[in-house]
C-alpha positions, 0 to 999 in steps of 0.5 A, spaced: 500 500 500 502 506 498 502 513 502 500 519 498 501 526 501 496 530 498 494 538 498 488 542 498 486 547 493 481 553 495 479 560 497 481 559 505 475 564 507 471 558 504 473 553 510 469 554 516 464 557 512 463 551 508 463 544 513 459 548 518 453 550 516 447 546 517 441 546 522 442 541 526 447 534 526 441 530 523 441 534 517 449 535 516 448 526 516 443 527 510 447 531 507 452 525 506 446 520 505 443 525 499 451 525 496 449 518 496 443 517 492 447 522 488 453 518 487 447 513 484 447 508 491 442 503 491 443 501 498 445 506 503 447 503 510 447 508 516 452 503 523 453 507 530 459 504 534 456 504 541 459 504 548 458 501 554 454 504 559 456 501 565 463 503 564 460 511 563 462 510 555 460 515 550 453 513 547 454 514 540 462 513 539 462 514 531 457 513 526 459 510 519 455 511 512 456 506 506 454 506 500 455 502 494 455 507 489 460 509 484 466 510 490 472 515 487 477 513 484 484 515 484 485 520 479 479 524 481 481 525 488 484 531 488 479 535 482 473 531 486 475 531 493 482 535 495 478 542 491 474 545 497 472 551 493 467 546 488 461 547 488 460 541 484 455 535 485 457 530 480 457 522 483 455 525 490 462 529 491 460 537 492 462 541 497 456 537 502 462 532 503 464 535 508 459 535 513 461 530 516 465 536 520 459 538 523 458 531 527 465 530 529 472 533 528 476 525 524 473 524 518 476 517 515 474 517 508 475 509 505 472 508 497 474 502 492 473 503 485 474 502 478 479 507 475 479 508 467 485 512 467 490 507 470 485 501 468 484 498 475 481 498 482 483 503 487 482 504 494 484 509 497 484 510 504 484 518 507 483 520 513 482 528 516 483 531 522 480 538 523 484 540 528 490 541 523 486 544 517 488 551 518 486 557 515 491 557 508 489 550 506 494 549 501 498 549 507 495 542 509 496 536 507 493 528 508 496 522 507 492 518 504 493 510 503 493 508 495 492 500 494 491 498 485 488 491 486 489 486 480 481 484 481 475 487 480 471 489 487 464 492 487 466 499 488 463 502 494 464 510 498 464 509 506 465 515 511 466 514 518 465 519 523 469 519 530 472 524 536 464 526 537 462 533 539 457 530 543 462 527 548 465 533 549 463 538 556 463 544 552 460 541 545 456 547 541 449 546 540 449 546 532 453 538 534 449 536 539 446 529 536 440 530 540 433 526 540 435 525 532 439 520 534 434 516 538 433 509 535 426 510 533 427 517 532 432 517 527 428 511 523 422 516 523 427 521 520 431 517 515 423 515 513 420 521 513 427 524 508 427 519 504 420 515 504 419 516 496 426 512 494 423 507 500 417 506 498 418 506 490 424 501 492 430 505 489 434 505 495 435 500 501 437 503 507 440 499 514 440 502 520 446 498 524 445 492 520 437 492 519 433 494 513 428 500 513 422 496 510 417 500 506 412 495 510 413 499 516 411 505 514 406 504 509 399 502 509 396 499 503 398 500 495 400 507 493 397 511 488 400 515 482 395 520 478 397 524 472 395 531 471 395 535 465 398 543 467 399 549 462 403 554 466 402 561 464 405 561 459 402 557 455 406 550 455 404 543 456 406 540 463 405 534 467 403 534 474 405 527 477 401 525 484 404 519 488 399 518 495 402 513 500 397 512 506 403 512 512 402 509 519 405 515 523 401 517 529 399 524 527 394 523 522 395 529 517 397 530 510 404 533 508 405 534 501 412 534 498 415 537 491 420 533 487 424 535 481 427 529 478 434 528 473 436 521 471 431 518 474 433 520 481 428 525 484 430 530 490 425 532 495 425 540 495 420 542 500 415 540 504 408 543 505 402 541 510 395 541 508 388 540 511 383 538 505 377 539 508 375 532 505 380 529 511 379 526 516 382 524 522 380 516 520 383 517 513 390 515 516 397 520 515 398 521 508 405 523 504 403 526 497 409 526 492 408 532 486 413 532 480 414 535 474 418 538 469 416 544 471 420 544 478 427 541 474 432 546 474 430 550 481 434 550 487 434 545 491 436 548 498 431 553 499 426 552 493 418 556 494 412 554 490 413 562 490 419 562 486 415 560 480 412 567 480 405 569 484 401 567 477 404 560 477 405 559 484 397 561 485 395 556 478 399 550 481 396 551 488 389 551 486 391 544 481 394 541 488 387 543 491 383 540 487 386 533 486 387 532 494 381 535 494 377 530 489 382 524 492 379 525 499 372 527 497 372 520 493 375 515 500 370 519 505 364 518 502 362 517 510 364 523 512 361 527 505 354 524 507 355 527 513 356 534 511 350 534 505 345 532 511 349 537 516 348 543 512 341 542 511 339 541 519 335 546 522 340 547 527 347 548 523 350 555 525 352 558 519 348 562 513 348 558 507 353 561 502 354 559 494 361 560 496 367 556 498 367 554 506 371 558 511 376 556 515 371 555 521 366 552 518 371 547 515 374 546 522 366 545 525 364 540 520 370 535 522 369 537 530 361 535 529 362 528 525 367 526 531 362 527 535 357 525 530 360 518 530 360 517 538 353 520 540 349 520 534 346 527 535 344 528 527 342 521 526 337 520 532 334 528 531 336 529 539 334 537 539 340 537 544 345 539 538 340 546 538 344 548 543 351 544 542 352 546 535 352 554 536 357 553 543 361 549 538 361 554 533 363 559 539 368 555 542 372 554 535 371 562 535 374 563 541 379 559 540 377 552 547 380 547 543 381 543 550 373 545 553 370 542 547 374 537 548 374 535 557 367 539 558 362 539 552 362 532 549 363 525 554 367 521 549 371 515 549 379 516 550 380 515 542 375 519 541 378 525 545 385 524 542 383 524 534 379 531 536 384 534 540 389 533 534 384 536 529 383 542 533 390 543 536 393 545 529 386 549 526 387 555 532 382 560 527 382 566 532 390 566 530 389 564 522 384 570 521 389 574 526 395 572 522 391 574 515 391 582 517 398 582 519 400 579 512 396 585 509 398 591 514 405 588 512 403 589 504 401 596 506 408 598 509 411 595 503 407 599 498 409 606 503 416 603 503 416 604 495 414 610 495 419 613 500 425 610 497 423 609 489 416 614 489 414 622 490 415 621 497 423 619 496 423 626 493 421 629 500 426 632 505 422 631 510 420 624 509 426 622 507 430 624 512 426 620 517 427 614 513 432 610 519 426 612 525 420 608 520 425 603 518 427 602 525 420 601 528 420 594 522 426 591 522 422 585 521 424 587 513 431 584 516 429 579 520 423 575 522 427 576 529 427 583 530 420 582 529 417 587 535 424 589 538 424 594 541 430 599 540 433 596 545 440 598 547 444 598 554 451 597 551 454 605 552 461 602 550 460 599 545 456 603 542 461 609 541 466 603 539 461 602 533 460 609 532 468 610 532 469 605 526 462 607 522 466 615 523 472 610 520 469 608 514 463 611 512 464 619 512 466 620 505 461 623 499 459 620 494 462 622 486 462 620 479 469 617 480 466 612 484 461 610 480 456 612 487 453 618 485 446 618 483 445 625 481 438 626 481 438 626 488 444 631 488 440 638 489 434 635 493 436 631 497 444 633 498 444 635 504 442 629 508 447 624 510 447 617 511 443 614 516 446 608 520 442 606 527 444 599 531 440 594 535 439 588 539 436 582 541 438 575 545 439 569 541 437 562 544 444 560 546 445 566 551 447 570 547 446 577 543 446 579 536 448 586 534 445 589 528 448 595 525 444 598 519 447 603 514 442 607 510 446 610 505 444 617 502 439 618 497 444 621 493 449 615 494 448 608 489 453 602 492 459 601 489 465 597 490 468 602 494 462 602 499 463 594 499 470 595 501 469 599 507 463 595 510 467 589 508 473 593 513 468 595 518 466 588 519 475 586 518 476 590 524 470 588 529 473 581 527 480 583 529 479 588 535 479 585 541 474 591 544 469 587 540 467 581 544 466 576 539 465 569 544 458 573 547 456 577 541 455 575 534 455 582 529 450 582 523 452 588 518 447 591 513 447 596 507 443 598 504 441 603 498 435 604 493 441 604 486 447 599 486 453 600 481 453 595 475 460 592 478 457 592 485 452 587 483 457 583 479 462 583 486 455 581 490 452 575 486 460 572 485 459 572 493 452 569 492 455 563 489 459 562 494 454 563 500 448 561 497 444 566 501 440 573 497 446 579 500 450 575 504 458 577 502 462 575 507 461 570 514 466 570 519 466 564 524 472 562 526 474 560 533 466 561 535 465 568 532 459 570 528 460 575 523 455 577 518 455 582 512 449 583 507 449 588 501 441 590 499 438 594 494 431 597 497 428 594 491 432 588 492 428 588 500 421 591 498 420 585 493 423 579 497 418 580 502 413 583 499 413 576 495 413 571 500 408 575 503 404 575 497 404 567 497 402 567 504 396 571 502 394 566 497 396 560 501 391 563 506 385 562 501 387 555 501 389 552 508 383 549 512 387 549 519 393 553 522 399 549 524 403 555 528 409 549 529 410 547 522 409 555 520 414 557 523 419 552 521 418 555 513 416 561 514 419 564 520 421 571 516 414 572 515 411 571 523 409 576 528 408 572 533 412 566 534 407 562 540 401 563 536 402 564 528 400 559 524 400 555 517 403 550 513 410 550 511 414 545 513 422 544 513 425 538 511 429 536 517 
């Protein structure tokens, strides 16, 4: 066997950024499974090394993933591996490799496959110490094990994870293993990811040596449908539907969008929702949708929002419907039910040639819960003249728990099936939640109009622009929602004010390519704006944000680039910022950009994959964050998904403030009680 030592080649400021930066470690280790499934595995086995209680051992003391897809030979492992700053995905092998790093701080790599170069089988053994990678890669070297085989092996790509985080006393959140890790949790989890690759039995998962059966989670045959669709365009596209009736506990309906490339589909959001068809009885279902139509977005953060507001309002309506009919056809109990409820004299609701609303929707499935224990309707007890208004009354105000302990005497299985209806359907919430969408629509529209409007050519207005925003920093950051403009920390905030003096007091000019001259005559007189605020974050934590408002006669060139970029250089560096407690989020903002500023700004979206994100820095615990935005680039990534929300709500009958908040988090008042669909993929 020979040992190699090999380099890497990348950007250094790209390392921390790229290892570390997921969710949580269970969606670090998809990221490795979904590397698999791009390498085309068709068995995938996930193994933990476990210790010894008795003996205080760690619970988990490694974590091994196996694939038997196409490996990696010995001459694409420098272009494939050792080159950091690919953003390549080809076999599996993009920058997600080394999302190992979130988990444990040893990564060792072992592959066998066919090399066509050299015309053997390699197999190459590697492994990487994360503690000696330092800030210039190309001054760190691996040794690897190189063995040509004079037989042909089935090839195969292995990562094994050791010297876990979560064995350490001072382990971060962010590598925690956690609850995900649980037996029974992380099989739920691996299903719930991956459930159409298991059903259609395109992969076989192990888990520490046992299969995954698609029995174990699936009820019955699964149901495929095409539907025609033509896009607002006019083009002809299929919508492909896969039910799975799935034996989950919660007995709700998520729907999942895929794209498709070679047969291997990706799932690439996951949403909620509550046809009015449903009913608990039906059972839990996953609901797959691909098509062509959705090939080619981006798979980390797509929206149905991204096809635009005509497309995604069109497809909404087609998932509607077919979900819709599907259900209406399996209840025809429930259905029955319904058409005699609405014509008792005792239904509380007017009669309407328009679509149900949300609470009588949530009525109707309370009452046919009821229905089946106490035979109210059916044996024409006039006690339902005076149930039926107090259940409406009650769905109204919101007592899901009354109605369940107190109005009706139900069985155990009963309570339960009802609760779970009512625990995600709180309407006070929805139709309260529906108003602040609109209110943030209305602020939206007056923020045009100041920055881009009549109003921006008003001095008055305009030099009041950092009070209005200040008041709205949800603009920002979902987070800032309601802050208040707090701020206790004097010294710091004359350390700020001395490094924006440092940096920013400089007018704009033709040269710089930062003048917008229009506004020279009107409005030369009013400086830039610059305010900060603070909140606390869950880890104890606070983060600062420091927002500077660029004057209306000043565009964002590469010039104002680089000084937000040495303010944020010198927060980094000086040690009168306190980076161990305080993590530090940096925005500029102006109503134009320079041609050669939007060209630096998106090549650094290439690398961060996060709309105005320029540069991050996390090294040694810090928490660094500068964003560059235009004012429409603001105005139009809110109003879209604000506006999606507002067709969405015409669309859901429940609420589901948990799954919400997961999805839409920018986007949320308050986090306790708001409430929809969306759903994150874990």
């Amino acid at each position: 066997m020979e040992k190699i030592k090999k380099n890497f080649t990348t950007d250094p400021h790209l390392v921390k950024q790229t290892l570390t930066h997921y969710a949580n470690t269970f969606v670090a280790l998809r990221e490795l499974i979904v590397n698999s499934l791009q390498a085309s595995a068709s068995e995938i086995k996930i193994s933990f090394e476990r210790g010894n209680p008795d003996t205080l051992e760690p619970a988990i003391s490694a974590i091994t993933i196996w694939d038997n897809g196409n490996g990696l030979p010995y001459s694409e492992f420098d272009h494939s591996f050792m080159n950091i700053g690919t953003h390549n995905k080809k076999d599996g092998l993009g920058i997600g490799r080394f999302a190992a790093f979130q988990l444990g701080r040893v990564m060792e790599i072992e592959s066998v496959a066919y090399d066509p170069q050299i015309r053997k089988t390699t197999k190459i053994q590697v492994r990487i110490d994360s503690q000696e990678l330092t800030q210039s890669l190309e001054e760190t070297s691996v040794e690897m094990y190189l063995e040509e085989l004079e037989v042909k092996l089935p090839q195969y790509y292995q990562v094994r994870i050791t010297n876990l985080y979560n064995n350490e006393q001072t382990c971060e959140k962010r590598n925690k293993l956690g609850k995900h890790f649980e037996s029974d949790e992380f099989k739920r989890l691996i299903f719930e990811n991956f459930a159409f690759d298991i059903f259609e039995e395109k992969i076989r998962f192990y888990i520490d040596d046992v299969k995954i059966d698609r029995t174990d989670f699936l009820q019955g045959d699964p149901m495929k449908k095409e539907v025609p669709y033509v896009s607002v365009r006019g083009n002809e596209h299929t919508l492909t539907y896969c039910f799975y009736n799935v034996l989950l506990p919660k007995k709700d309906i998520s729907v999942f969008i895929q794209s498709s490339s070679e047969n291997v589909y990706v799932t690439m959001r996951r949403y909620g929702y509550a046809s009015k068809w449903h009913t608990p009885d039906l059972g839990a279902w996953f609901i797959y949708i691909s098509s062509d139509l959705f090939n080619g977005q981006s798979v980390s953060d797509f929206d149905l929002a991204d096809l635009g507001d005509k497309e995604s309002a069109a497809i909404l309506a087609n998932i509607r419907t077919i979900i819709d009919d599907f259900f209406q056809v399996r209840n025809k109990d429930y259905d029955t039910f319904v058409a005699k409820l609405a014509h008792d004299t005792h239904y509380p609701f007017e009669p309407s040639d328009n679509e149900i609303g949300l609470q009588e929707s949530l009525f109707r499935k309370t009452v046919y819960i009821i229905e089946d224990q106490s035979k109210l309707l059916e044996k024409g007890n006039e006690i339902r003249g005076l149930v039926y208004p107090m259940i409406k009354k009650l769905i109204q105000d919101g007592e899901s728990r009354f109605i369940i302990d107190k109005v009706m005497s139900l069985p155990l299985d009963k309570k339960q099936q009802l609760y779970e209806l009512l625990q995600t359907a709180d309407l006070e919430e929805i139709i309260k939640f529906s108003a602040q969408v609109a209110s943030k629509l209305k602020f939206l529209d007056m923020l045009h109009e100041l920055t881009y409007g009549e109003l921006s050519k008003s001095l008055k207005e305009r030099s009041q622009l950092h009070k209005i925003v200040q008041n709205e920093l949800w603009i920002f950051n979902e987070a800032y929602n309601g802050t208040p403009a707090l701020w206790s920390d004097t010294k710091l905030a004359r350390n700020l004010d001395e490094l924006h003096r440092k940096y920013f007091n400089n007018q704009p000019t033709v040269e710089d390519e930062n003048l917008i001259e229009e506004y020279m005559e009107t409005m030369g007189d009013i400086t830039d704006l610059f305010f900060y605020n603070e909140k606390p974050l869950l880890d104890g934590r606070r983060e600062v944000m420091i927002v500077e408002l660029k004057a209306p006669s000043c565009a964002i060139s590469d010039k104002e680039i680089s000084q937000v970029r040495r303010y944020a250089y010198d927060i980094h560096h000086m040690p009168v910022f306190d980076k161990t407690q305080v993590a530090y989020k940096i925005v500029l903002i102006s109503s134009r950009m320079s041609d050669r500023a939007q060209s630096e700004v998106k090549g650094y979206q290439a690398t961060f994959k996060e709309h105005g994100l320029i540069e991050h820095k996390i090294e040694s615990g810090e928490d660094i964050k500068v964003y560059v935005f235009t004012w429409t680039e603001i105005i139009e990534k809110n109003k879209r998904a604000l506006n999606y929300l507002a067709t969405s709500l015409k669309l859901k009958e429940k609420s589901a403030a948990d799954i919400f908040q997961e999805n839409f988090p920018d986007f949320i008042v308050d986090k306790g009680t708001a409430r929809l669909i969306p759903k994150k993929l874990k």
